[in-house]
N, C-alpha and C positions, 0 to 999 in steps of 0.2 A: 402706365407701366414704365419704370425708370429700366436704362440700360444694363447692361450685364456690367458690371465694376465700378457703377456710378458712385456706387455709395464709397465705397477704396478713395473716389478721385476727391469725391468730396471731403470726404473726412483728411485727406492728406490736404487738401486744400487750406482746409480751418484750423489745423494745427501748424500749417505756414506760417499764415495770417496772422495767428495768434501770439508764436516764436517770435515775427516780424514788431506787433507790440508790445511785447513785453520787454523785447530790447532796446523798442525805439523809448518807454518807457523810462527804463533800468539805463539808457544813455541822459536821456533829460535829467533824472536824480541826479547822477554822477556828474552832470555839472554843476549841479548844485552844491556839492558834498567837497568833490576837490580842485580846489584851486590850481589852475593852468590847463584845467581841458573845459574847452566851450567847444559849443557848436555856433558856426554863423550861417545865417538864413540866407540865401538867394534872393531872396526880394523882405521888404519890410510888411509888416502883418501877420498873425498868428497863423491864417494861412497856411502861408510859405513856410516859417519855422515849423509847424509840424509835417509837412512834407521831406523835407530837411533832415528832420528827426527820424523820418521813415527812412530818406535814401541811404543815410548811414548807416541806418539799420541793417539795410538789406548788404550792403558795403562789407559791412561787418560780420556778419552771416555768412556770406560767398568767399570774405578773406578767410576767416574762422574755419570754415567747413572744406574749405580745399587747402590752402596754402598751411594754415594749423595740423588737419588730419596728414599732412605729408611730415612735416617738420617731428609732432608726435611719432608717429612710425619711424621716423629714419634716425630719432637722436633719441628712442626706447632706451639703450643702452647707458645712455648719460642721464637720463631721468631717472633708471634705476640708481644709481652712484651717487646723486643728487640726489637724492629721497626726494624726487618731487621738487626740490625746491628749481628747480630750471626751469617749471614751468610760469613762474612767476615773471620770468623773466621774457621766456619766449610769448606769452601772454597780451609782459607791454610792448613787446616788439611789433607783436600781429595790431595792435590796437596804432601803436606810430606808425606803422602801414598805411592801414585805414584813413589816419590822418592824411598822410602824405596823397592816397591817391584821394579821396575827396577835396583835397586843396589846389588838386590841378585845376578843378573846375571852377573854384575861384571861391566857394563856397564849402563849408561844410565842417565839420572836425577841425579843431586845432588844438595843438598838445605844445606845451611851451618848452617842456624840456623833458627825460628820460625820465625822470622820476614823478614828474605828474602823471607821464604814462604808467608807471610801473602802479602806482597807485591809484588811478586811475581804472587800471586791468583788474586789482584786485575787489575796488568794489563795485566796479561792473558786474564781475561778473557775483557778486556776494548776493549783490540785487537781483538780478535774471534769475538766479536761482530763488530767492524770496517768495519775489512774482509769481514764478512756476509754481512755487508752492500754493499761494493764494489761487490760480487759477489751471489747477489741475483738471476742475472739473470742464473745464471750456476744453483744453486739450485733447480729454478723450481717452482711453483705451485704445494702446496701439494692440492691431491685431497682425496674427500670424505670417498671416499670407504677402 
C-alpha cells in the first residue's frame, strides 16, 4: 500500500525530471544551431558533458523560475507597451546569467556576446517547447490538487 500523496510526489517528480531533459536536451541543439553559445564539460568524456548539460539545465530552470517569474511580474507593465517584445530581451538576459553563474565554476555555459544570447534565448526556448510537444505524453496530466 503506497502512502497517502505518494502518487502527487511522484508524478511531480517525473515531470521534473523530464522539464530537467528536455532543456538539458533543447540546450545541446542550441548549441548546435547558434554560433557563440557552447557549453564546456568539467572533465573530458561524454560522461561529464551530459552532466554538464543537466547542471545548466537545472541552472537554468532555478534562474528561469525565480529570477524570470520576478522580473515578468514587476516589468508586466513594460511587456504590455512592448507587445511582448521585452521579453526577448529579458529572455537573453536570464540565459547571460546562467552563463555567467555556471562560468564561476570554471565550467559550463558560455555566451560570446549579447546577441548570441539573444538568439540563443530565442531558439532555446522554440526547442523546449517542440520537445514538450513530442513528449507530452511522459509529462502527464497536471492535476488539481
Amino acid at each position: 500500500m503506497r502512502a497517502a500523496g505518494s502518487g502527487w510526489h511522484s508524478g511531480r517528480m517525473r515531470r521534473f525530471l523530464v522539464r530537467l531533459l528536455i532543456n538539458a536536451v533543447a540546450l545541446w541543439l542550441t548549441t548546435l544551431i547558434v554560433a557563440g553559445v557552447q557549453v564546456k564539460a568539467y572533465d573530458t568524456g561524454a560522461g561529464p558533458l551530459i552532466v554538464t548539460y543537466l547542471l545548466v539545465a537545472l541552472v537554468f530552470g532555478i534562474v528561469n523560475g525565480v529570477i524570470g517569474n520576478l522580473i515578468r511580474i514587476v516589468a508586466f507593465p513594460l511587456y504590455i507597451l512592448t507587445l511582448g517584445l521585452l521579453a526577448l530581451v529579458v529572455n537573453a538576459l536570464l540565459l547571460i546569467l546562467v552563463a555567467w553563474l555556471t562560468g564561476l565554476t570554471g565550467f559550463g555555459l558560455t555566451i560570446t556576446d549579447f546577441w548570441a544570447g539573444f538568439w540563443g534565448a530565442i531558439v532555446l526556448g522554440i526547442l523546449s517547447w517542440l520537445i514538450s510537444i513530442i513528449l507530452r505524453p511522459l509529462l502527464g496530466r497536471r492535476s488539481a490538487a
